[in-house]
C-alpha positions in Angstrom: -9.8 -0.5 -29.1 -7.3 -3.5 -28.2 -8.5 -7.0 -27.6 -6.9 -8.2 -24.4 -6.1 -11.5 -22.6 -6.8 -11.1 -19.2 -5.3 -13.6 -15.9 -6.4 -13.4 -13.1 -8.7 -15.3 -10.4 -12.5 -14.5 -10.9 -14.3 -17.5 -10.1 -12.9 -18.0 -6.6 -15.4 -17.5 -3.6 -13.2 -15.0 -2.3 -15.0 -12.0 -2.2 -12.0 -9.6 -3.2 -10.9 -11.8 -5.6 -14.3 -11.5 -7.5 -14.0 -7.9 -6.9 -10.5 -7.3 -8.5 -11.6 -8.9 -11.5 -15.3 -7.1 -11.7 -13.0 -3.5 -11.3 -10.3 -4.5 -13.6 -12.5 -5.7 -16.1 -14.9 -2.6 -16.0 -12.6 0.0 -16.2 -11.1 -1.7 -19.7 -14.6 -2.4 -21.3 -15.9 1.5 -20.6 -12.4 2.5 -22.4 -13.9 0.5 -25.4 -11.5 -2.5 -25.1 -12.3 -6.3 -25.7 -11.3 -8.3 -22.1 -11.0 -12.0 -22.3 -10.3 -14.0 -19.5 -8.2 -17.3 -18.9 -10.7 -19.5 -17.1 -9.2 -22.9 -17.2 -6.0 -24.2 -18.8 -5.4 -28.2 -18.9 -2.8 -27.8 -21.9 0.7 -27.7 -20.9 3.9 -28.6 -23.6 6.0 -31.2 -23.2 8.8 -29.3 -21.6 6.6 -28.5 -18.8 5.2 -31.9 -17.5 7.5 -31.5 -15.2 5.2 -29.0 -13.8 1.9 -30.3 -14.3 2.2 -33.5 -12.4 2.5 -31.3 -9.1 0.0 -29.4 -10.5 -2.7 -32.0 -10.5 -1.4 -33.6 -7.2 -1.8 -30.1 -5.8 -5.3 -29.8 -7.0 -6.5 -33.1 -6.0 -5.2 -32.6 -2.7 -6.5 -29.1 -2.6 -10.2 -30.2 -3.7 -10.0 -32.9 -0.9 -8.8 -31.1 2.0 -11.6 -28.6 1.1 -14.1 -31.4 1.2 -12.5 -32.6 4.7 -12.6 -28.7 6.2 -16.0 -27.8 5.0 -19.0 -29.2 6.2 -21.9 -26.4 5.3 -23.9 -28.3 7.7 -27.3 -26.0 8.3 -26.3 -23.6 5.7 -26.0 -25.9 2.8 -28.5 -24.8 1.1 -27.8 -21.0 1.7 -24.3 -21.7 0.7 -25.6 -23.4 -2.7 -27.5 -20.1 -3.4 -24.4 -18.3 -3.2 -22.7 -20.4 -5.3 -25.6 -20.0 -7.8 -25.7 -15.8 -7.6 -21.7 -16.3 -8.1 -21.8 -18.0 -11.4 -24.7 -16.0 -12.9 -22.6 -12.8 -12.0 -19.8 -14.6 -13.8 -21.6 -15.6 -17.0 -23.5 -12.2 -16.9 -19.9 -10.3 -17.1 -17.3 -11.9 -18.5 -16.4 -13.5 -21.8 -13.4 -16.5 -21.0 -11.5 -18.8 -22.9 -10.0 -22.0 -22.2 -6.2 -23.3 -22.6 -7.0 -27.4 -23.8 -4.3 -27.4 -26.4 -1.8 -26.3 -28.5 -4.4 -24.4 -30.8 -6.2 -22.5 -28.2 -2.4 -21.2 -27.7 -2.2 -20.3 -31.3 -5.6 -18.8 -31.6 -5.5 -16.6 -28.3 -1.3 -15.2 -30.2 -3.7 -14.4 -33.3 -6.7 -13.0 -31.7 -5.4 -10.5 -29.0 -3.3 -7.2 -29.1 -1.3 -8.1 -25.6 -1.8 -9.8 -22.2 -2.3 -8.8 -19.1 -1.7 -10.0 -15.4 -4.4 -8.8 -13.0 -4.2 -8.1 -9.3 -4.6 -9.8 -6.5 -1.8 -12.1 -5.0 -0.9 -13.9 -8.5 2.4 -13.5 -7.5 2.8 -14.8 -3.9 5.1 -16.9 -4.1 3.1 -19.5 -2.0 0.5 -20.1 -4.5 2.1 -18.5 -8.2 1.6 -20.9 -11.0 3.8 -20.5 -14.3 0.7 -19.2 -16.0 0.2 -16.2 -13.4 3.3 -15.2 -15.1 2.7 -15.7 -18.5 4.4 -18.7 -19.6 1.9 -20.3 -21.8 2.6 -17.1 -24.7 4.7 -18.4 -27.4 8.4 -17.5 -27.3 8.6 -15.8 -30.8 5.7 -13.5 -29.7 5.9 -9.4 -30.4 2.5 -9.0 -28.1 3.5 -6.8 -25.3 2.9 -8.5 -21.8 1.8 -6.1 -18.7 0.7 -6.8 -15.2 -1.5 -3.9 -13.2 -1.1 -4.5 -9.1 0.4 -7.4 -9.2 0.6 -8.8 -5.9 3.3 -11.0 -3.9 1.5 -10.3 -0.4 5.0 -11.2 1.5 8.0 -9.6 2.6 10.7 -12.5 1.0 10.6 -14.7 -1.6 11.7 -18.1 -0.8 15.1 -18.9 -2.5 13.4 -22.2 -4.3 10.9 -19.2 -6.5 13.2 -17.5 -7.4 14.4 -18.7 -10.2 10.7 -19.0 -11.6 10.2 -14.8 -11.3 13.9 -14.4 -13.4 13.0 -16.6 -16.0 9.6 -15.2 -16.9 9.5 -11.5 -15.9 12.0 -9.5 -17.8 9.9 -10.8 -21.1 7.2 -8.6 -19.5 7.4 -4.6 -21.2 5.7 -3.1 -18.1 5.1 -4.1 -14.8 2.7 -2.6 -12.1 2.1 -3.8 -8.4 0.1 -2.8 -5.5 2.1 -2.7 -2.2 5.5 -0.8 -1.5 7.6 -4.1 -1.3 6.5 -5.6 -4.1 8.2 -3.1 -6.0 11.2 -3.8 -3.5 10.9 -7.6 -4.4 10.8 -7.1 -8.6 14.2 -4.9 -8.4 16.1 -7.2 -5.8 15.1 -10.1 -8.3 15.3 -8.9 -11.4 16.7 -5.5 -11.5 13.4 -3.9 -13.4 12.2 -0.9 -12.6 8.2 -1.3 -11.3 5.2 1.2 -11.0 3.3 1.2 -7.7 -0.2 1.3 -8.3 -3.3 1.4 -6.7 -6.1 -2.4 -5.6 -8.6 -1.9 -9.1 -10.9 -2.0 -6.4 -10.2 1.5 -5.8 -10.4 2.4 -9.5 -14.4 2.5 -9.2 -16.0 5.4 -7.8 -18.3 4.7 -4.8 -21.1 5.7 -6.5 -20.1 2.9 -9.1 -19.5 0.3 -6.4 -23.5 1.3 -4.6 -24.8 0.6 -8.4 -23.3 -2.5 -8.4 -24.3 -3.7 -4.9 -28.4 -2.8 -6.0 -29.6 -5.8 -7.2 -28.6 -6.9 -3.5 -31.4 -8.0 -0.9 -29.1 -9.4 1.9 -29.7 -6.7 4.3 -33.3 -7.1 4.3 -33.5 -11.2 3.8 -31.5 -11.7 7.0 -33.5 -8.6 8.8 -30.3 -6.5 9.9 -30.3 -3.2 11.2 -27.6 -1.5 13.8 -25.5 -4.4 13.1 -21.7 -5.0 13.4 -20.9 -6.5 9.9 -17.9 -9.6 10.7 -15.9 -11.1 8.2 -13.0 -13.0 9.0 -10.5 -15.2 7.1 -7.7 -16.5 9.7 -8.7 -19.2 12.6 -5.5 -18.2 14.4 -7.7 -16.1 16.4 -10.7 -16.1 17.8 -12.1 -12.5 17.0 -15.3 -13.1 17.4 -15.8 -13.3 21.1 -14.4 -9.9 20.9 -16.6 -8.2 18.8 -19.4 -10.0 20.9 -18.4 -8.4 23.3 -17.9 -4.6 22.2 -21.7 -5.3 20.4 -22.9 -5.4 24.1 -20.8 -2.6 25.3 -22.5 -0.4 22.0 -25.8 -2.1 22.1 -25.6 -3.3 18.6 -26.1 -6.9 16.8 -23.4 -9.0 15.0 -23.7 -10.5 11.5 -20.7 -12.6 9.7 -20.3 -13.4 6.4 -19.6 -17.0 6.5 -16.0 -18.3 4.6 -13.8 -20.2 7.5 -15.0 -23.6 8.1 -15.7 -22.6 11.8 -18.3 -20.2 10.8 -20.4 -22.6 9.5 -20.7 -24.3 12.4 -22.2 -21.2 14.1 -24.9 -22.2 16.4 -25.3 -19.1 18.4 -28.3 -16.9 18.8 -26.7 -13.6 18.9 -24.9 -13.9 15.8 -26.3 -13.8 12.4 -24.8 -15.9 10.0 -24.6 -15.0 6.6 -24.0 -18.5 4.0 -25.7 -16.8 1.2 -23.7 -13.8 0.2 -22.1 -13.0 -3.5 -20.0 -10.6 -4.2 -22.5 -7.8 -4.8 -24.1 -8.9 -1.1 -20.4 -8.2 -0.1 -20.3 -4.9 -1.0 -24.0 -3.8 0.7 -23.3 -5.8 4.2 -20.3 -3.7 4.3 -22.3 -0.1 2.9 -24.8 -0.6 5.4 -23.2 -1.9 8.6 -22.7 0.0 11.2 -19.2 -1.1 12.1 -17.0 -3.7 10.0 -15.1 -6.0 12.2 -12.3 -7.7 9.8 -8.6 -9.3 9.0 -9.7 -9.4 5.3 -7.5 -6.8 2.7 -10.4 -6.3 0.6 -13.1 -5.5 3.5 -10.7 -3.0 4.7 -10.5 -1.8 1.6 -14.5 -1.7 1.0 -15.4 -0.3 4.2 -13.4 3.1 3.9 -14.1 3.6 0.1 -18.2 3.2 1.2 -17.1 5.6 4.4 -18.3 3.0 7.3 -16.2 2.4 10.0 -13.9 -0.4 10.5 -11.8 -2.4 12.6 -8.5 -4.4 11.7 -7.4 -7.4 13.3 -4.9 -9.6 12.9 -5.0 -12.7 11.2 -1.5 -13.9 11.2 0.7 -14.6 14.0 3.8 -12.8 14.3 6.8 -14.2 12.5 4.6 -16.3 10.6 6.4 -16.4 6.8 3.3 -16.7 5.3 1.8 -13.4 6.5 -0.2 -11.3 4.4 -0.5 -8.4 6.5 1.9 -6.4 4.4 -0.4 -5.7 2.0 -2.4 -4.5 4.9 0.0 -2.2 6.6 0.5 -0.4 2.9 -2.8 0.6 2.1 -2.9 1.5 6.2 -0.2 3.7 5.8 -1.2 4.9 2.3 -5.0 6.3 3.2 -4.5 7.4 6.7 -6.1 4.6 8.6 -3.6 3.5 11.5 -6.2 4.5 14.0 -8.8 1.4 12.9 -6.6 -1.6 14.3 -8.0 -3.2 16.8 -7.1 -3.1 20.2 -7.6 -4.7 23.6 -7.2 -1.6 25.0 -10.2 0.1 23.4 -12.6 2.0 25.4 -16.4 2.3 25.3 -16.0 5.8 24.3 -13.7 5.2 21.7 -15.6 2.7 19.9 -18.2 5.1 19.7 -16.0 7.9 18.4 -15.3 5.5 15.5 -18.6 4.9 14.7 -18.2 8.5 12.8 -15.0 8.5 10.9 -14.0 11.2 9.0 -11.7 9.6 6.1 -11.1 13.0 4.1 -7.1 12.7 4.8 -7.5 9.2 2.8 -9.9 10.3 0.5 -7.9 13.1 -0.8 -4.9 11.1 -1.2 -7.0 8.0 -3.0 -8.3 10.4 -5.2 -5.1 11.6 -6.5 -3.6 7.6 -6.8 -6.9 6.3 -8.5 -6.7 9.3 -10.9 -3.4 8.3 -11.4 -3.6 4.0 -11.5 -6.7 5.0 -13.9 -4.5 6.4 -16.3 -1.6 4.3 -16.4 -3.5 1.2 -16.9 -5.4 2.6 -20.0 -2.5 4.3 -21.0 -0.3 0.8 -20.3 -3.1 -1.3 -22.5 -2.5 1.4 -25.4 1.2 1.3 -25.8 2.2 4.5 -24.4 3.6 3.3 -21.1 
C-alpha cells in the first residue's frame, strides 16, 4: 500500500471535474492505497508572496464576478440542494488536508510515500497555479512526484508560462497526460519524454459508473421520459434553439442541466430545467436520455461510455486562444466518434439513425487504452514506472 497526496479540483461544481476526482480516487483506494487530497492551501513561503497577492486578488475578483453573473433566481432553492448533495458526496468519499503553514508542509513530506497531479486541465496555462505543479513539496525531498492525464486543454502556451512549466516539471519522475498535444507541449518545453493516457473517467467500467449514479432520483423528480438531455457550458452560441428545434422534428422533450448563468434564467415551457443535479444526477440524465445535446468534454465522454447517443457542438469560436476543443477533437478521433458533431445540415432521418449508435469501433479501442492507463497509473504509484 502507499499513502498518497493527491491535487486535483474536486469540489468545483463542474460536473467532470467531480468526476475525474471520484475515478481517480477509486481506482487507487480498490488497489489498497491511502489517497489524500489537497483541499485548501492559504500557506505560501516568503519567496512566493510574490505570487499570492495576485492570487487573492484573482480570487476576490473571481468570487465577485460569480456573484454579478449568477442570479439562481427561481431555482435558488434547487440550486442549494445541489450544493448540499455535492458536499455530502464529498465528505462521504474523500479524506483532505489543508496547506495553513509551514507544518502542514512538513507533516504531509512525513506522512506520504509520493504526490500526485490529477487530471483535468491543472495545467492550462490559463488557470495553472504553482501548486497544480507541485511547488509547495520541499526542495530536499526524495518523494517521487507523478501526474496521471494531466491536462493543458490548448494548442500553445503563452510565452509569459512558460517559464513556470521549466522550473517545476523536470523535478517530476513521471509524467502522464490526456490529449495528443499535451504530450507535444511537455517535450517542446521541457524536453521530457510523456505518456499519453486515457480521462480516469474512462478507467471505471460502465457497470461501475450505473452503481454510482443509483442513489440518483432526478429522472423521476423532474418526470422525464423520451427526453433530449442538454448540457451546455459556452454562451458563444445559442444551441439551444437548435436542439428545440430537432426535439420537434423527433417528437421528443428537452431537459438541461443548469451551469451557464443564462440557463437559470429559463422561463420556457418546453424546456425542463434541471438546478438540482450532483454529480451522480449527471451521470443518470445522461444514462437515460434519449439524445445528449452538448459542448461539454466530460458529457461527451459520459454519453458514449453509457452507449446513448450524442451530439457535439461547438463552444468556442474559431481562432479563439482560449479554446478547449482540442481536448475534444482527441478523444473524437481516439474512439471513433467524428460522425456525432453537430450540423446544420442534419436531416430528420439522420437524427433518427443516431438515436441507435453502434460504438463497438470505440469501445474496442477504449478497452485496450483503459486496460492500459489502468496499469500504468498503479504501476506509476508503485515505483515501477
Amino acid at each position: 500500500m502507499k499513502k498518497i497526496f493527491l491535487v486535483t479540483w474536486f469540489t468545483s461544481e463542474n460536473y467532470g471535474t467531480c468526476l475525474q476526482a471520484y475515478a481517480t480516487n477509486r481506482v487507487l483506494t480498490h488497489a489498497g492505497h491511502d489517497v489524500c487530497f489537497l483541499e485548501r492551501r492559504t500557506y505560501y513561503s516568503l519567496g512566493k508572496m510574490n505570487f499570492l497577492i495576485p492570487k487573492v486578488l484573482g480570487t476576490v475578483k473571481s468570487k465577485l464576478k460569480k456573484k454579478q453573473a449568477f442570479d439562481y433566481g427561481i431555482y435558488k432553492d434547487e440550486h442549494d440542494r445541489k450544493v448540499k448533495k455535492t458536499s455530502q458526496l464529498i465528505s462521504d468519499t474523500y479524506r483532505t488536508k489543508n496547506i495553513s503553514n509551514r507544518k502542514d508542509i512538513a507533516y504531509i513530506e512525513n506522512e506520504y510515500d509520493c504526490y500526485l497531479v490529477g487530471s483535468d486541465q491543472m495545467w492550462n496555462p490559463w488557470v495553472v497555479r504553482p501548486q497544480y505543479l507541485l511547488d509547495f513539496v520541499p526542495s530536499k525531498s526524495t518523494k517521487p512526484k507523478y501526474s496521471y492525464a494531466a491536462s493543458f486543454g490548448v494548442d500553445y502556451i503563452p510565452d509569459k508560462k512558460i517559464g513556470l512549466y521549466k522550473k517545476y516539471l523536470p523535478s517530476f519522475s513521471c509524467i502522464s497526460v490526456r490529449e495528443e498535444k499535451a504530450v507535444e507541449l511537455v517535450k517542446s518545453i521541457t524536453g521530457q519524454e510523456t505518456t499519453l493516457v486515457v480521462d480516469p473517467t474512462f478507467l471505471l467500467e460502465q457497470d461501475e459508473w450505473r452503481d454510482f449514479s443509483m442513489r440518483s432520483n432526478s429522472v423521476k423528480e423532474h418526470n422525464l421520459e423520451n427526453y433530449i438531455l442538454c448540457y451546455f457550458l459556452g454562451e458563444v452560441y445559442d444551441h439551444l434553439t437548435a436542439v428545440k428545434n430537432m426535439a420537434t422534428k423527433l417528437g421528443m422533450k428537452v431537459a438541461i442541466i443548469a451551469m451557464r448563468a443564462s440557463d437559470y434564467k429559463l422561463d420556457d415551457p418546453d424546456v425542463t430545467v434541471i438546478a438540482d443535479a450532483c454529480a451522480y444526477d449527471f451521470v443518470s440524465l445522461i444514462d437515460q436520455a434519449g439524445l445528449v445535446c452538448t459542448d461539454s468534454f466530460h458529457a461527451v465522454v459520459f454519453s458514449f461510455q453509457l452507449n446513448t447517443p450524442f451530439y457535439y457542438f461547438p463552444r468556442f469560436r474559431v481562432g479563439d486562444p482560449g479554446s478547449q476543443d482540442t481536448r475534444l477533437r482527441n478523444i473524437m478521433n481516439r474512439f471513433k466518434l467524428t460522425d456525432s458533431a453537430w450540423s446544420e445540415n442534419l436531416t430528420v432521418e439522420d437524427m433518427k439513425k443516431h438515436l441507435e449508435p453502434d460504438y463497438a469501433e470505440g469501445y474496442t479501442v477504449l478497452g485496450r487504452e483503459r486496460e492500459s492507463s489502468r496499469a500504468f497509473l498503479l504501476d506509476m504509484v508503485n515505483g515501477v514506472k
